[in-house]
VODREN-387554 format. One record per residue: residue number from 1; residue in one letter; x, y, z of N, C-alpha, C in turn. Coordinates in Angstrom, 3 decimals. Each point is the difference from the previous one (the first is absolute). Layout:
VODREN-387554
{atom NUM,'A',{X,Y,Z},{X,Y,Z},{X,Y,Z}} ...
END
This chain:
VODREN-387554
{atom 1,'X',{21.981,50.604,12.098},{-1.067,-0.425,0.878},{-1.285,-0.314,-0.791}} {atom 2,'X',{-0.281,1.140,-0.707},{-1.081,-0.669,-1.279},{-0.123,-1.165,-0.825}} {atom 3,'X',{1.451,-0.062,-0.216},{0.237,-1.505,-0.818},{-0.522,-1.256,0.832}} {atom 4,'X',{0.569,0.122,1.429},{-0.305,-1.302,0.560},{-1.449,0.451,0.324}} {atom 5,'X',{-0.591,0.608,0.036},{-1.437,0.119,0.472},{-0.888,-0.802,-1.604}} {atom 6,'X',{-0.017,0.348,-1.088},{0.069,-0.415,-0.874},{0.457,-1.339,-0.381}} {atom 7,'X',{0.677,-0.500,0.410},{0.314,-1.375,-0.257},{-0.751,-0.584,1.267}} {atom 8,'X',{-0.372,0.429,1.112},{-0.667,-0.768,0.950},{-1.342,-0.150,-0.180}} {atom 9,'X',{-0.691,0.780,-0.715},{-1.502,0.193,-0.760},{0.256,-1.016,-1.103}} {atom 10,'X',{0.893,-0.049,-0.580},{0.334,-1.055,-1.143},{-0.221,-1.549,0.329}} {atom 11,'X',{0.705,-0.283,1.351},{0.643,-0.959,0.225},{-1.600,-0.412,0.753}} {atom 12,'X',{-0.934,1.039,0.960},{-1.386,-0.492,0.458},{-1.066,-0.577,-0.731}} {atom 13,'X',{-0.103,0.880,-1.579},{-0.712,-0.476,-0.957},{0.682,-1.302,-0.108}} {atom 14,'X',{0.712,0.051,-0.960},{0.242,-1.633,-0.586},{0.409,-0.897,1.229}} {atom 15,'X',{-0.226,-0.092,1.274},{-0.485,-0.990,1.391},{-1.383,-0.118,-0.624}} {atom 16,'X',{-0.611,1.127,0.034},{-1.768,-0.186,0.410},{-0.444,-0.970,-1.693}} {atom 17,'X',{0.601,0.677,-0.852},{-0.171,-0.877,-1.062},{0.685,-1.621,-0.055}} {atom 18,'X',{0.813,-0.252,0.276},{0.659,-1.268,0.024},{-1.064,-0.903,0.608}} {atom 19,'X',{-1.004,0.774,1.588},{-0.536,-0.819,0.621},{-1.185,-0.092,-0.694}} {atom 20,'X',{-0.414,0.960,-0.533},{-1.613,-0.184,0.086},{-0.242,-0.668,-1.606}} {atom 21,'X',{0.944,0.076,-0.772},{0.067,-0.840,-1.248},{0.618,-1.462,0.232}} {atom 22,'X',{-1.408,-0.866,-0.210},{0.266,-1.506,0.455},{-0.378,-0.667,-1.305}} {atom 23,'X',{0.312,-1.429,0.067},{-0.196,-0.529,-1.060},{-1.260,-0.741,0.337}} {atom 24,'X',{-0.700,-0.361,-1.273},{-1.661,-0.904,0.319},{0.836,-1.068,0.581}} {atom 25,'X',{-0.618,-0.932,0.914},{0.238,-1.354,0.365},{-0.125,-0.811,-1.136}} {atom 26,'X',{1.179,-1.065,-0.013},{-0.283,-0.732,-1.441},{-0.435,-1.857,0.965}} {atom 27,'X',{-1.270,-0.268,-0.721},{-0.150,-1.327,0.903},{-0.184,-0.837,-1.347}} {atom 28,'X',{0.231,-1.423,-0.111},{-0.331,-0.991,-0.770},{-1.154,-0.784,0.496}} {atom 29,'X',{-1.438,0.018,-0.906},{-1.477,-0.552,0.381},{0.221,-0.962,-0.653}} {atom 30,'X',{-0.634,-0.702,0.398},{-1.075,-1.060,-0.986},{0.863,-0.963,-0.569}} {atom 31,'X',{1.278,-0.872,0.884},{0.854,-0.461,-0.533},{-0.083,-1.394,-0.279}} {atom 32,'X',{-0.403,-1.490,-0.915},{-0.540,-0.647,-0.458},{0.663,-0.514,-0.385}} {atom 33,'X',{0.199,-1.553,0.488},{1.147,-0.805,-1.287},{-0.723,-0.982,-0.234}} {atom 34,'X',{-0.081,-1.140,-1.723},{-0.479,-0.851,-0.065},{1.153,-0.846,-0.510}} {atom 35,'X',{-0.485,-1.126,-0.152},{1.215,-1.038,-0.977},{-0.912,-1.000,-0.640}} {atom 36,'X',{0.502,-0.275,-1.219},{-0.898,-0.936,-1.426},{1.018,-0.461,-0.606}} {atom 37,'X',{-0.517,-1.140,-0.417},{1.051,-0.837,-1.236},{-0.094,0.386,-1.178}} {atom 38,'X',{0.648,0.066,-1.118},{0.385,1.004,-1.040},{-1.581,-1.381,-0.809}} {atom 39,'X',{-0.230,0.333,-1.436},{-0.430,-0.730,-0.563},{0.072,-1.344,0.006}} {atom 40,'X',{1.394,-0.116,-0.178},{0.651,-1.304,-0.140},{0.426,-1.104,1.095}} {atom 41,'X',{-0.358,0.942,1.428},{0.200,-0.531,0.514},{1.028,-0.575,0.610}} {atom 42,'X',{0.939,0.507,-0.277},{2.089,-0.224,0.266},{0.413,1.512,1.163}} {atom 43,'X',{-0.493,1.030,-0.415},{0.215,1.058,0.443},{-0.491,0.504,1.033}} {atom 44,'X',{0.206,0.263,1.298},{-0.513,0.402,1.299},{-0.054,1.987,-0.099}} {atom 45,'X',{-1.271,0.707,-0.030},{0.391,1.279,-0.357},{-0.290,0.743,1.579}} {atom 46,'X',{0.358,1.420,0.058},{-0.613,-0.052,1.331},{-0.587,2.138,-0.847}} {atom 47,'X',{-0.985,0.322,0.770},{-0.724,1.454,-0.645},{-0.203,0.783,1.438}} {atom 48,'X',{0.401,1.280,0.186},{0.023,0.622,1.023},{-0.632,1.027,-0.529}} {atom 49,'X',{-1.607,0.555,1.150},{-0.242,1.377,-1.021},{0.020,0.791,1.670}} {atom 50,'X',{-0.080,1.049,-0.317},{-0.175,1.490,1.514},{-0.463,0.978,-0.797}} {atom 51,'X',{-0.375,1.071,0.838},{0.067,1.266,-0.650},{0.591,1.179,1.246}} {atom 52,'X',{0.459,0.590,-0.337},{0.664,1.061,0.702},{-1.000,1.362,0.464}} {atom 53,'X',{0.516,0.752,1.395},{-0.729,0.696,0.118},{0.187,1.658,-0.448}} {atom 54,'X',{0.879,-0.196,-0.785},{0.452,1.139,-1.048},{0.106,0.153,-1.183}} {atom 55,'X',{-0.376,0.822,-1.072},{0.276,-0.236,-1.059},{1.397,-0.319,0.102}} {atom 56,'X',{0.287,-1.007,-1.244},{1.690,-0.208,-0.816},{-0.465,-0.230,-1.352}} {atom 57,'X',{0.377,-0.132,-0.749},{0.102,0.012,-1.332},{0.474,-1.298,-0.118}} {atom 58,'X',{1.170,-0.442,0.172},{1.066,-0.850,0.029},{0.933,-0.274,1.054}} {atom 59,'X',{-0.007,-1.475,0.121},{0.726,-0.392,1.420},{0.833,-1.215,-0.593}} {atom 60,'X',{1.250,0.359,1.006},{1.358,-1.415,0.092},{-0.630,-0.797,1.021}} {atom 61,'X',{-0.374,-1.524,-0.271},{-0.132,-0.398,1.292},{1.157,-1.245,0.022}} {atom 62,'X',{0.001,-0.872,0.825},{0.873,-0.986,0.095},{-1.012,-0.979,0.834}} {atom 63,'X',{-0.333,-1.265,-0.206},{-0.237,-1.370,0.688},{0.787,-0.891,0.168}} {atom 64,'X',{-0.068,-0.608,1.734},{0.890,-0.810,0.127},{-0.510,-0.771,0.842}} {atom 65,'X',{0.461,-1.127,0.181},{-0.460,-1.539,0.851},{1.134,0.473,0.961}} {atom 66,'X',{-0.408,-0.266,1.341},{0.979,-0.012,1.496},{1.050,-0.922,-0.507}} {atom 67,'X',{-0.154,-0.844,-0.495},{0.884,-1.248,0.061},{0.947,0.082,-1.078}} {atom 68,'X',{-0.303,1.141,-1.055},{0.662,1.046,-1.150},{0.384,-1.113,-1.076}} {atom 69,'X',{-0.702,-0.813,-0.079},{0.320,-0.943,-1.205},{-0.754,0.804,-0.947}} {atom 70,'X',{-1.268,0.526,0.054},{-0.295,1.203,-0.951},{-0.379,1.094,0.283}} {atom 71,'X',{0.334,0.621,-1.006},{0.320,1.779,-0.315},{-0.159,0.487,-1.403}} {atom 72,'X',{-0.631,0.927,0.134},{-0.902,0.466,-1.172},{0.612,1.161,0.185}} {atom 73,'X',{0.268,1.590,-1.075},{0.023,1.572,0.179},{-0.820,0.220,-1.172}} {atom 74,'X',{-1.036,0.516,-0.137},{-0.688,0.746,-1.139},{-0.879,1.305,0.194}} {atom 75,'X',{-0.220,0.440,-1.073},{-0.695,1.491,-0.066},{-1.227,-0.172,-0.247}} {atom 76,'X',{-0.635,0.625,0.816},{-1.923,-0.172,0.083},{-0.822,1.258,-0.592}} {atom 77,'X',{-0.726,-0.009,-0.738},{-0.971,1.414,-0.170},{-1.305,-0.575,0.441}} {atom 78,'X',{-0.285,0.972,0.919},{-1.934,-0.111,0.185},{-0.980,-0.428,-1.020}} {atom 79,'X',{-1.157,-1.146,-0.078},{-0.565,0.438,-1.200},{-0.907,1.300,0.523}} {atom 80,'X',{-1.222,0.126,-0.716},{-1.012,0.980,-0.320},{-0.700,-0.055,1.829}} {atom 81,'X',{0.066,-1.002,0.983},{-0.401,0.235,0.633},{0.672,0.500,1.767}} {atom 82,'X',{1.144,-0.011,-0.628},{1.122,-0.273,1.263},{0.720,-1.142,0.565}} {atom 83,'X',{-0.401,-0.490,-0.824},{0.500,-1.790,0.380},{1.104,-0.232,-0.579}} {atom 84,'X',{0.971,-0.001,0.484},{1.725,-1.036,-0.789},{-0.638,-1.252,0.424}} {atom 85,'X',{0.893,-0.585,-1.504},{0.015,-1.501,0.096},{1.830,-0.208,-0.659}} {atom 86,'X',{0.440,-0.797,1.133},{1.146,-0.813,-0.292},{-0.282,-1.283,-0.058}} {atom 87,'X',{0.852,-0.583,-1.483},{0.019,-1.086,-0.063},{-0.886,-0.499,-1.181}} {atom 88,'X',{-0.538,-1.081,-0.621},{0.645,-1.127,0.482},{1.556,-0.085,0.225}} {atom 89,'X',{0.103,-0.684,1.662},{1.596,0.415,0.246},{0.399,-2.154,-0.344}} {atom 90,'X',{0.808,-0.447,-0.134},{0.414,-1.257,-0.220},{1.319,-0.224,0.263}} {atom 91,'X',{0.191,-1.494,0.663},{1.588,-0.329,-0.078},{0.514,-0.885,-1.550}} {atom 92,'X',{-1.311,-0.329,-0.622},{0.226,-0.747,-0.704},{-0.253,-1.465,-0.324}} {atom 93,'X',{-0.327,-0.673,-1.228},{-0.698,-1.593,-0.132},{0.468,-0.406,1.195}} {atom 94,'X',{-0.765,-0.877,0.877},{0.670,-1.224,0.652},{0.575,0.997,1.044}} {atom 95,'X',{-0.130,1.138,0.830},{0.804,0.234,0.881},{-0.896,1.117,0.977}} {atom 96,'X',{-0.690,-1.263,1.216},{-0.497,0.555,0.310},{0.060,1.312,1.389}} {atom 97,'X',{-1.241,0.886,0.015},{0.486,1.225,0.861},{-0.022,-0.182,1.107}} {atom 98,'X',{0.823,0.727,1.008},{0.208,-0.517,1.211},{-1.006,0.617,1.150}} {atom 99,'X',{-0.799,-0.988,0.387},{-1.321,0.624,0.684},{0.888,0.918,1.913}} {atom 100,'X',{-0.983,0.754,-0.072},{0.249,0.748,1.366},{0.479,1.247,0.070}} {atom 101,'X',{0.652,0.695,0.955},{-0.162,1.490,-0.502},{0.538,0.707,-1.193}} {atom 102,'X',{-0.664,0.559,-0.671},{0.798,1.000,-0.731},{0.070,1.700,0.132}} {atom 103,'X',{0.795,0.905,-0.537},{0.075,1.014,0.388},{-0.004,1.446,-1.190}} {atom 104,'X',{-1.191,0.575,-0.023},{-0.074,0.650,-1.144},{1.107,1.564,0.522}} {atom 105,'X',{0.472,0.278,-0.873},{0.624,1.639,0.138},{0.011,0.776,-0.911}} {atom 106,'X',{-0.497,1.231,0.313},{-0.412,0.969,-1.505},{0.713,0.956,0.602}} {atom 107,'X',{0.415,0.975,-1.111},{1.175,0.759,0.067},{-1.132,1.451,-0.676}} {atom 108,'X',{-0.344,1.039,0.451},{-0.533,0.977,-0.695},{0.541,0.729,-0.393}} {atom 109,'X',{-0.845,1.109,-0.460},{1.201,1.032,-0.954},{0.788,0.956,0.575}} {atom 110,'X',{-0.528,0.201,1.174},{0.511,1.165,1.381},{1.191,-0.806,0.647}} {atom 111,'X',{0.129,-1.437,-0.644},{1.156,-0.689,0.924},{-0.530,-0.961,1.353}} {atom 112,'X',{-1.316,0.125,0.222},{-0.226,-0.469,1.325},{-0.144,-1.790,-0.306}} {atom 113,'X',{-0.003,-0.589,1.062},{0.145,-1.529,-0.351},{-1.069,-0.675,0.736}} {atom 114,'X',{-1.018,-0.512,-0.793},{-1.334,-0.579,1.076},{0.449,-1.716,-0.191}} {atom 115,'X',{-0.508,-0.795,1.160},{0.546,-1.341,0.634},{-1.161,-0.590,0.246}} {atom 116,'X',{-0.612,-1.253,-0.723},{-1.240,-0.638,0.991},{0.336,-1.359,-0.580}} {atom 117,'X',{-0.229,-0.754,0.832},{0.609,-1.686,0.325},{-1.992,-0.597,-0.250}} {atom 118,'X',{0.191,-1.141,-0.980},{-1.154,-1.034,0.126},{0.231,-0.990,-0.511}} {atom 119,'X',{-0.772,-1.090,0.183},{0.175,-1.189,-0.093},{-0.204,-0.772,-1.321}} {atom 120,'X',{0.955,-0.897,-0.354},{-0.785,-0.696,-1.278},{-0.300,-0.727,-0.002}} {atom 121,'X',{-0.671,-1.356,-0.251},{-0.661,-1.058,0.089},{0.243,-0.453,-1.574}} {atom 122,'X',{0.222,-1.291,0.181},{-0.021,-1.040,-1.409},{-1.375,-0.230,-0.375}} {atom 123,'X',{-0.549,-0.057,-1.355},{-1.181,-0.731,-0.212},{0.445,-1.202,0.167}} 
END
């Protein structure tokens, strides 16, 4: 009878803990895309910066055009102020990017997956 009394005190704590230990909300700010022609002028680039509302160190993100003719996956570090910058992202001389939605996704270190859709525009 002790045992199960004991395991039911067990089993109340780690409820009350499971609940009341939450994770910070993770949101993506300040999300910004531009597009420029490389020097030369052949090359269509496109530069996405955000900053997150959590520290990370390091993030997987992935960019993609709706229309999925392009797709980017690379690893971002914050600089000094909180700001990632991806990119210059490119399809390459002569091949230009496909304007209209695209879709950023960052992968954090806890596993969680943040999603925000914006627009690109051609110069």
């Amino acid at each position: 009878m002790q045992h199960r009394r004991n395991l039911a005190v067990v089993l109340i704590i780690l409820t009350l803990l499971s609940i009341s230990c939450s994770r910070e909300e993770a949101l993506l700010l300040n999300l910004r895309s531009t597009t420029e022609m490389d020097s030369d002028g052949e090359a269509e680039m496109l530069t996405v910066t955000f900053s997150l509302s959590l520290k990370e160190e390091a993030i997987q993100a992935t960019v993609e055009a709706s229309d999925r003719r392009s797709r980017w996956v690379v690893s971002a570090a914050p600089a000094k102020s909180g700001v990632y910058t991806i990119g210059p992202l490119s399809m390459g001389r002569g091949v230009a990017l496909s304007e209209g939605e695209y879709q950023l996704s960052i992968m954090l270190d806890d596993g969680r997956l943040l999603q925000e859709r914006f627009t690109v525009q051609r110069p």
